[in-house]
C-alpha positions in Angstrom: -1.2 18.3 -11.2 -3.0 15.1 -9.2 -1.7 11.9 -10.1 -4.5 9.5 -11.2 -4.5 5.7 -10.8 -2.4 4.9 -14.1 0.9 7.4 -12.2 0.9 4.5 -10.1 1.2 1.6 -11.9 3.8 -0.9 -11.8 6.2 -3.1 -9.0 6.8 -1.7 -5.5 9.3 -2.7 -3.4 9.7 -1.4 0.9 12.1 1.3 0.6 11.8 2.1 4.8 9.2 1.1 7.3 6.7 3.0 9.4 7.6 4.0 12.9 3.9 3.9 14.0 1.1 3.0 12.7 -2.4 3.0 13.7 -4.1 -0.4 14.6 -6.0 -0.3 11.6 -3.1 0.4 9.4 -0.9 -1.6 11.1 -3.4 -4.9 9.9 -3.2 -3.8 6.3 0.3 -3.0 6.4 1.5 -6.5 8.0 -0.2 -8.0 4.5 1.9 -5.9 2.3 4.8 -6.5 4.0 4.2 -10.2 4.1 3.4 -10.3 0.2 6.3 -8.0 -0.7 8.9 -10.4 1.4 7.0 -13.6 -0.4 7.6 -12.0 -4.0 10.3 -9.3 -3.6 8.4 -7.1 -5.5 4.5 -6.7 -5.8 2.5 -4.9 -8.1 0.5 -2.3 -7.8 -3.2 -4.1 -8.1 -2.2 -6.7 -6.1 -1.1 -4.4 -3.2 -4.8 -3.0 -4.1 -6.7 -6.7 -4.0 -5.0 -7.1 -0.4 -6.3 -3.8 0.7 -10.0 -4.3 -0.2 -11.0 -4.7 3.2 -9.0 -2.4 4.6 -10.8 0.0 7.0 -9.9 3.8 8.5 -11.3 2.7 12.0 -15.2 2.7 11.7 -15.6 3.2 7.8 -14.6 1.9 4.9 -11.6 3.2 2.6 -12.8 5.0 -0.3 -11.0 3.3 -3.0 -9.1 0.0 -2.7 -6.1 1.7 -3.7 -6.2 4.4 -0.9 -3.9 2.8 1.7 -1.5 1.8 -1.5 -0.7 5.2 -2.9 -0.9 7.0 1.0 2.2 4.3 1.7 4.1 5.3 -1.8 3.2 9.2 -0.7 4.6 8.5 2.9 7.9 6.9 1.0 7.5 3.8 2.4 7.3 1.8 -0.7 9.3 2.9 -4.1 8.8 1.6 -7.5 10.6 -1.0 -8.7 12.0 0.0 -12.7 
């Protein structure tokens, strides 16, 4: 079954950090890392609002949530209960 936008609500916290990222991930990434460590814990849509701009090297992301859920897929951030 896909997961839609609503499976991924809540607070996310770092569970482990990427080894490698692309240059255009590793922008996007540095912001969620910086607002998690602010807060302890961020939220779903505001992990979203800080990806808006993100961009897959010459295009836009889809969705603002894109970047978000590919990081919770890839384990690198883990919900917060």
């Amino acid at each position: 079954m896909r997961k839609q936008m609503m499976d991924y609500q809540g607070n996310y916290t770092i569970k482990r950090r990427p080894a490698h990222l692309a240059l255009h991930n590793a922008k996007t990434w540095t912001q969620i890392e910086a607002e998690i460590t602010r807060h302890g814990a961020s939220s779903f849509d505001r992990l979203t609002i800080l990806c808006k701009d993100h961009n897959h090297g010459d295009k836009s992301a889809n969705h603002p949530y894109q970047f978000v859920t590919y990081c919770i897929r890839q384990k690198w951030l883990e919900q917060v209960l």
